[in-house]
C-alpha positions, -999 to +999 in steps of 0.1 A: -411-280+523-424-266+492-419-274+458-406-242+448-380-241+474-367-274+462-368-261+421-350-233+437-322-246+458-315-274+426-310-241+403-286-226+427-267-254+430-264-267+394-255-231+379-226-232+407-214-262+397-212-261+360-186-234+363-166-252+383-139-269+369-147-306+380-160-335+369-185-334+398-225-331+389-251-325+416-268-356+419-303-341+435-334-367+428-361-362+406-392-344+422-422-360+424-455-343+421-473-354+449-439-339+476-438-378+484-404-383+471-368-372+463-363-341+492-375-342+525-359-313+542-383-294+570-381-266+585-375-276+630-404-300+642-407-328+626-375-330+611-353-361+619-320-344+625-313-308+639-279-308+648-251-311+617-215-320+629-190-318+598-159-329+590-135-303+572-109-317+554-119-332+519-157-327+528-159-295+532-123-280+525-107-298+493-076-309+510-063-331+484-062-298+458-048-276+491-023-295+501-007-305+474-008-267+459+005-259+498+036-285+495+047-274+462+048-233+476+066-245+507+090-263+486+094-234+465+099-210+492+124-229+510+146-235+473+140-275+474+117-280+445+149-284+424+164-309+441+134-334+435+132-357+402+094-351+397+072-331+421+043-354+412+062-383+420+077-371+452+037-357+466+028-392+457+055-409+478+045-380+506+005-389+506+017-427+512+035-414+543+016-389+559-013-413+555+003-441+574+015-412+602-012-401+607-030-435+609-003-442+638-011-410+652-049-416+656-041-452+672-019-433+693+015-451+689+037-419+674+032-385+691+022-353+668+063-341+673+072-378+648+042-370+629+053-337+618+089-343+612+090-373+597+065-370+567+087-346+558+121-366+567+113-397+550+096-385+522+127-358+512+155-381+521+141-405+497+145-379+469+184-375+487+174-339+504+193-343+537+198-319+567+167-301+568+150-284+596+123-306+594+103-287+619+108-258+601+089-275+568+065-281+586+056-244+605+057-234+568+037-257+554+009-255+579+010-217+571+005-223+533-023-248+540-043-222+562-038-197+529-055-224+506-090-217+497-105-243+473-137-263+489-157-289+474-184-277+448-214-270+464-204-263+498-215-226+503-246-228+488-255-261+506-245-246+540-263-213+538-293-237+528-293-254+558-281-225+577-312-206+569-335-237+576-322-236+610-297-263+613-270-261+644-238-269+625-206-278+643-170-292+630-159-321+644-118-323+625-087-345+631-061-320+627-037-291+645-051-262+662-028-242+646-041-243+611-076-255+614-094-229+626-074-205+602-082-226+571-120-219+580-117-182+583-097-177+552-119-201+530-152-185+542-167-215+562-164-199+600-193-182+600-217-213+594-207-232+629-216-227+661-183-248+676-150-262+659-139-293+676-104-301+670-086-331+679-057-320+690-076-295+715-099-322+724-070-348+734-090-375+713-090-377+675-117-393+656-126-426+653-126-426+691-159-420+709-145-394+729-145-366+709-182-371+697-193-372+730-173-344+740-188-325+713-228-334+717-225-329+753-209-292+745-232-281+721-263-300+742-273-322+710-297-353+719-278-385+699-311-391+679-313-351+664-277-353+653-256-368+623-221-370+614-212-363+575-175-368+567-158-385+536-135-410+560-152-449+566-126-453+591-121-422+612-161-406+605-182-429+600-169-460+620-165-438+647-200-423+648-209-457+644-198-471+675-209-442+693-244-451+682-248-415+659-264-416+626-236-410+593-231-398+560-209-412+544-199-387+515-182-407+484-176-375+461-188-397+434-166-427+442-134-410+450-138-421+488-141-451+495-158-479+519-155-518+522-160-542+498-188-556+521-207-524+518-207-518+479-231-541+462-255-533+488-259-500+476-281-496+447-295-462+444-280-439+423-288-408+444-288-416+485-288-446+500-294-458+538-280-490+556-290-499+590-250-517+597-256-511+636-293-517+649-312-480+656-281-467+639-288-453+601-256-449+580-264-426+548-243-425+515-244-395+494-225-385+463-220-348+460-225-321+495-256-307+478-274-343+484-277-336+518-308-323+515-321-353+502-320-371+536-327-342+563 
């Protein structure tokens, strides 16, 4: 790759991101003179990875901002916003559930029907809003999450970076058909990947190894060529893991976070690779737009 590709792409990204209101700053490497160090992106042979698979929600699509914005305009809709003490305290109290339903849902002890009624059940009760039609939250909930837009800062740019290099990009997403595949045409993201791979259609959700093998297998991408980027230790990058695919972890400058056992080993203040699982690389990047750093 040349130098002035990399000067370039760098430019693009850091005007895009110091408009956006965040704290975030693309952490790209310095480049180094003789094209030995920092980037490393090529263009097909050669190349150590060809096929992407993403996750969506908060690596991609900024969940945290959507959903919250998407709860407070359901609540509104449906005249129950007034009936809560402190919205902020009651999205707090509903984070703490979903979380843990969902984290049953993945080990498959509750069904999605539990899941979807009662993070709404538990959480509004405790703020003593009874006799809801909890099912009915939720429809109109999922349709205000699909509406939300927001991704993380240098998505687009990084995408149609790698999209013109010739990267195969699939989505590989624990969620509802229903309002994943919506949430990537409305936010402008469809058009990068090749195949969306939701759990629910899949019958498997992520950590479990069959929904990456379902999705290599569909999109005929050799284990070596491919890597899995996601923000979750537990659901994207312990599950590629045992599946014996190459991660990146994305930490969104420490917001997401991984074990104890894994911090002081990483030093660099850029990217950063682990071998945790012999043959297996496991990557750690801070912003999206460091990805090209390690491809």
């Amino acid at each position: 790759m040349q130098r002035t590709e990399i000067v370039e792409f760098a430019k693009i990204i850091s005007n895009k991101l110091a408009t956006h209101k965040s704290t975030h700053t693309s952490s790209l490497p310095p480049l180094s003179e003789g094209g030995g160090g920092g980037f490393s992106l090529r263009r097909g042979w050669g190349r150590p990875y060809d096929f992407l698979f993403f996750d969506l929600d908060n690596t991609l699509w900024d969940f945290s901002v959507n959903s919250r914005e998407a709860l407070k305009q359901t609540l509104e809709k449906l005249d129950l916003i007034g009936q809560l003490d402190s919205f902020d305290e009651y999205f707090l109290l509903y984070e703490q559930i979903n979380e843990s339903l969902w984290s049953d849902y993945r080990a498959k002890k509750i069904t999605k029907q539990a899941l979807i009624t009662e993070r709404f059940s538990r959480s509004l009760e405790t703020f003593h809003v009874t006799n809801q039609d909890w099912e009915g939250i939720n429809r109109l909930y999922l349709e205000y999450m699909a509406l939300q837009t927001r991704l993380l800062p240098g998505a687009i740019e990084t995408l149609s970076y790698l999209k013109a290099k010739g990267y195969q990009m699939h989505i590989i997403t624990n969620g509802f058909k229903e309002v994943q595949n919506a949430k990537l045409r409305n936010c402008g993201l469809i058009g990068f990947f090749g195949k969306v791979f939701i759990s629910e259609e899949i019958k498997n959700t992520k950590p479990h190894r069959e929904i990456f093998e379902h999705a290599l297998k569909t999109t005929n991408a050799p284990k070596k060529k491919s890597i899995m980027i996601g923000d979750s230790w537990e659901t994207d990058i312990e599950g590629a893991l045992a599946f014996g695919m190459d991660q990146v972890m994305f930490l969104n400058n420490g917001q997401n976070k991984v074990p104890d056992s894994i911090n002081p080993i990483r030093i660099s203040p850029y990217t950063s690779q682990l071998e945790i699982k012999p043959k297996t690389k496991t990557w750690f990047i801070n912003g999206i737009a460091d990805l090209v750093t390690i491809l």
